[in-house]
VOFISE-749818 format. One line per 5 residues: number of its first residue (from 1); their letters; for each residue z, y, x of C-alpha. Coordinates in steps of 0.2 Angstrom, whole numbers, padded with zeros to 4 digits, always signed. Example, Ala and Ser with C-alpha at 12.3 -4.5 7.8 and 13.67 -1.06 7.14 Angstrom:
2
1) AS) +0039/-0022/+0062 ~ +0036/-0005/+0068
//
This chain:
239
1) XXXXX) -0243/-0694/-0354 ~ -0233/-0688/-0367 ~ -0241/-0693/-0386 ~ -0240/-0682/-0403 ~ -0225/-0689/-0414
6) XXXXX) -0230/-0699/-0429 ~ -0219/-0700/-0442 ~ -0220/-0713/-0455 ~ -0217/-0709/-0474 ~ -0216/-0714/-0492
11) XXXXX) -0229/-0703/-0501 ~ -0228/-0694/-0519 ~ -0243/-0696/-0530 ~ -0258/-0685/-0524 ~ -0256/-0674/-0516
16) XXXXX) -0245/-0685/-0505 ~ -0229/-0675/-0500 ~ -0213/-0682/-0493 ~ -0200/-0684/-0507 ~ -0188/-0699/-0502
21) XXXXX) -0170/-0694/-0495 ~ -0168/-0706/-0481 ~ -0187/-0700/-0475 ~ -0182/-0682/-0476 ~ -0167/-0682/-0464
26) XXXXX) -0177/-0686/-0451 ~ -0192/-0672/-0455 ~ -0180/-0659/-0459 ~ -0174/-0665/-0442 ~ -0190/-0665/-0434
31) XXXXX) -0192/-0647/-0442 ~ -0176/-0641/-0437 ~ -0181/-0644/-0417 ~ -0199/-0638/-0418 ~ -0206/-0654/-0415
36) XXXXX) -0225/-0655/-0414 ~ -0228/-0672/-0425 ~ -0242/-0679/-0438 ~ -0236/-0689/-0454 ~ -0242/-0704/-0459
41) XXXXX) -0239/-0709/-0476 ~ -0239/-0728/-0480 ~ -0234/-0734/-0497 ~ -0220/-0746/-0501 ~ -0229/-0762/-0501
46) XXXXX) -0238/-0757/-0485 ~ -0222/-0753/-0475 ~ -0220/-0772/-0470 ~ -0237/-0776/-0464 ~ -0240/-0756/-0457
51) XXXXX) -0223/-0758/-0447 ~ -0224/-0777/-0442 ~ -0240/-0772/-0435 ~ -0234/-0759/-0423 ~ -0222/-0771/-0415
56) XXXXX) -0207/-0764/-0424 ~ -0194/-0777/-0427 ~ -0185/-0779/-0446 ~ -0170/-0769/-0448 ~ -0154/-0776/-0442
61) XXXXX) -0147/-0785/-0459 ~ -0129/-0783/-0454 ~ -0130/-0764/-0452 ~ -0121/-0756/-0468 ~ -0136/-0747/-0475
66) XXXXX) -0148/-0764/-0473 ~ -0159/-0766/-0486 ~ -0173/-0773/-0482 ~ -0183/-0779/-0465 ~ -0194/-0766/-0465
71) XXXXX) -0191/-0747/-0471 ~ -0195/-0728/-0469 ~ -0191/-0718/-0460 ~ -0200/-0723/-0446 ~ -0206/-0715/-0430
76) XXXXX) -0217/-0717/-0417 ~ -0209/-0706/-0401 ~ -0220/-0693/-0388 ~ -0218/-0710/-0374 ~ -0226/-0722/-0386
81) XXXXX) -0211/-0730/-0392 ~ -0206/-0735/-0410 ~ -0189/-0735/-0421 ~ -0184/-0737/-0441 ~ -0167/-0730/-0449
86) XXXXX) -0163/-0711/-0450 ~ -0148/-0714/-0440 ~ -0157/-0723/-0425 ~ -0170/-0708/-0425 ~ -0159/-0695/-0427
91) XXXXX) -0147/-0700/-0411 ~ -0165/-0703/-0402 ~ -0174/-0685/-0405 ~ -0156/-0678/-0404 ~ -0157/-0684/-0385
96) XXXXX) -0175/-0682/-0384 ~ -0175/-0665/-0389 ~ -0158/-0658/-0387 ~ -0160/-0639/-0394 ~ -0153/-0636/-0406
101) XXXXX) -0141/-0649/-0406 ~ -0134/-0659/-0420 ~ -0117/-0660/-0417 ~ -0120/-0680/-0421 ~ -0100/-0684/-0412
106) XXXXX) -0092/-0669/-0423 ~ -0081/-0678/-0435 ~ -0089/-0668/-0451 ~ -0106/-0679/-0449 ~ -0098/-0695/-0454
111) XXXXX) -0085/-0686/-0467 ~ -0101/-0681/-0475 ~ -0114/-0694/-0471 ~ -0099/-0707/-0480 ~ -0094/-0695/-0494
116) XXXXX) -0104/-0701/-0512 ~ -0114/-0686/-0513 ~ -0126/-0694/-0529 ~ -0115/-0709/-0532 ~ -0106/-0707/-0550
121) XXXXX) -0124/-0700/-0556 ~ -0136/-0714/-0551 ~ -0142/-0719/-0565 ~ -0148/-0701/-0571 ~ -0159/-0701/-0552
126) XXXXX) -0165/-0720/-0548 ~ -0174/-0721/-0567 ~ -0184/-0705/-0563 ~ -0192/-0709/-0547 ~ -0208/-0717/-0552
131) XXXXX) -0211/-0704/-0560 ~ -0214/-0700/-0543 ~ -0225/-0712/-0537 ~ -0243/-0718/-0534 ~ -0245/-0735/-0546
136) XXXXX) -0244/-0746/-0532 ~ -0228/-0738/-0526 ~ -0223/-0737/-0542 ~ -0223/-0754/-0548 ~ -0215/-0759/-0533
141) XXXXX) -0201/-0748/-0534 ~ -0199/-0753/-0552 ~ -0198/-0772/-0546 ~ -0187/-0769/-0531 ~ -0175/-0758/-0539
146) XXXXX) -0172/-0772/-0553 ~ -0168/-0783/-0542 ~ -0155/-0773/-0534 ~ -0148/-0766/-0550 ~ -0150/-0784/-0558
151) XXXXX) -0158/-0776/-0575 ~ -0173/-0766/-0579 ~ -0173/-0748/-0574 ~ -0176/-0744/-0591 ~ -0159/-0753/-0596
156) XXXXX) -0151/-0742/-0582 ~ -0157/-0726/-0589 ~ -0149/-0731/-0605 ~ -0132/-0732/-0597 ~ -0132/-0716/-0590
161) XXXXX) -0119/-0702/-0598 ~ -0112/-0687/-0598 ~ -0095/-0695/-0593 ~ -0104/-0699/-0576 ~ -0108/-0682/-0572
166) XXXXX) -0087/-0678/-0573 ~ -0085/-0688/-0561 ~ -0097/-0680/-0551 ~ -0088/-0666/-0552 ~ -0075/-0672/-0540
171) XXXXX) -0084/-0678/-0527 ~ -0094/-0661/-0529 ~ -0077/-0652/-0526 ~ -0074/-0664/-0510 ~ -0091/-0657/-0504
176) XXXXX) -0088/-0640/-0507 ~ -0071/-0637/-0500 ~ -0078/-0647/-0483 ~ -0091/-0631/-0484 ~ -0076/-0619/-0484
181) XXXXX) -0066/-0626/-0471 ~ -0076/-0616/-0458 ~ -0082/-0600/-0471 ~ -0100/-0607/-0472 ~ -0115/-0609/-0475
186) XXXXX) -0115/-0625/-0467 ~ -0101/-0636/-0465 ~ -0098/-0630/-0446 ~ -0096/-0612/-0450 ~ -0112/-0602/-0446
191) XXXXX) -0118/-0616/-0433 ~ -0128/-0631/-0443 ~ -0127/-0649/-0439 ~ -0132/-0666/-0447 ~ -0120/-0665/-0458
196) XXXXX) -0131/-0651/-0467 ~ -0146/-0662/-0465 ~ -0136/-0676/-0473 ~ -0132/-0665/-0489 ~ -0148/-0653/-0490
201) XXXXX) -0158/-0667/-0489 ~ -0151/-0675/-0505 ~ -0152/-0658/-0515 ~ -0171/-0657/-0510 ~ -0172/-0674/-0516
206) XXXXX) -0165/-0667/-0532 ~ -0176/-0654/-0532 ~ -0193/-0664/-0533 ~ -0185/-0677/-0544 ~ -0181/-0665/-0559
211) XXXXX) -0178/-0648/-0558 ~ -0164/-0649/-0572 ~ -0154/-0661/-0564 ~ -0156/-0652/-0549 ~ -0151/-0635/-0555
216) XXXXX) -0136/-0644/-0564 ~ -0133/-0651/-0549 ~ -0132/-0634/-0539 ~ -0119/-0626/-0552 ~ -0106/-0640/-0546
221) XXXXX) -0101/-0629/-0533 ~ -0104/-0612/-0527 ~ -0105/-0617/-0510 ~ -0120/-0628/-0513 ~ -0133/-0615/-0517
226) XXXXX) -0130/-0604/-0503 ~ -0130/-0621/-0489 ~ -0147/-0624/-0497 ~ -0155/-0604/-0496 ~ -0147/-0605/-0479
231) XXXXX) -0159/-0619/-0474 ~ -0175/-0619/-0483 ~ -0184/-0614/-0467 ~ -0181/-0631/-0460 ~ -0188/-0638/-0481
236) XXXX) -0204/-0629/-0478 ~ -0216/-0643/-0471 ~ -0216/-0657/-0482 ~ -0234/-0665/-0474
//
């Protein structure tokens, strides 16, 4: 019998919402396909033991985007099954629940998906997310995100400058002009795929992060407003 899909996230502070980028390719996704799921949010120091528990085995630490053993997204399929990484669960729903379909082998998805969409700006986002966060989460964020960065993230936000957000501007343009190719909104034309989820997902990211750098954000391109109005729909649950 087929079981309600459960869907594993990183909470805001109360009232919990979903927030994280990698977290929401998979719910817009799940949006996008009218899936009938329920979200549990698990905060960061209770991924590991939440996930463990389930029977999920750690990520794969020679995948490219490996960074630690246990991450969200997570999901628990309608046949009982479990799977981490957005890109395992995408390629899963995508076969699970083919309408509409997201175009996964089009050659677009891994232009974008590889593209540095928030890369030359990093240091204005990752400082910020705490902000975010219940305590708990919070701290641990603060601690893991040292380590990774090899200073404190107060020490990153110092280093951020304007200089950064130039050279954001030309892998803004890349974007942008990919969003053209086909006369828009999305980056197939009038047909959307996880290419869109890919990029949409990252400017709702920088929507709930800060609305300035979000709106700063947007006036890189022209083309990035309208992608974003086009699929808001697919933005509205965020439970």
């Amino acid at each position: 019998m087929a079981q309600q899909v459960i869907f594993y996230d990183i909470p805001s502070k109360a009232p919990a919402k979903g927030w994280s980028f990698n977290p929401w390719k998979v719910r817009m996704v799940l949006n996008m396909k009218g899936i009938d799921y329920k979200t549990e949010f698990v905060e960061y120091p209770d991924l590991a033991p939440t996930l463990k528990a389930l029977g999920l085995p750690p990520n794969d630490p020679n995948d490219p985007g490996y960074f630690s053993d246990y991450t969200s997204p997570a999901i628990r399929y309608s046949d009982g099954t479990f799977s981490m990484e957005s890109w395992h669960i995408v390629h899963a729903l995508d076969k699970q629940y083919p309408t509409p379909s997201l175009h996964l082998e089009d050659p677009i998805v891994e232009k974008v998906r590889n593209s540095s969409m928030l890369g030359p700006i990093v240091k204005h986002l990752m400082p910020k997310v705490p902000n975010l966060l219940s305590s708990v989460s919070s701290e641990y964020f603060y601690t893991t995100r040292e380590s990774m960065f090899g200073k404190p993230l107060q020490q990153v936000e110092a280093e951020a400058t304007e200089e950064q957000w130039e050279d954001m501007k030309v892998n803004a343009k890349e974007i942008g002009d990919l969003l053209r190719e086909k006369g828009g909104p999305f980056f197939l034309g009038e047909t959307v795929s996880y290419a869109d989820v890919c990029f949409v997902t990252c400017l709702k990211f920088l929507e709930i992060l800060d609305d300035g750098v979000f709106k700063k954000y947007l006036a890189l391109d022209e083309a990035f407003p309208i992608v974003y109005e086009a699929s808001k729909r697919w933005l509205a649950r965020d439970d």
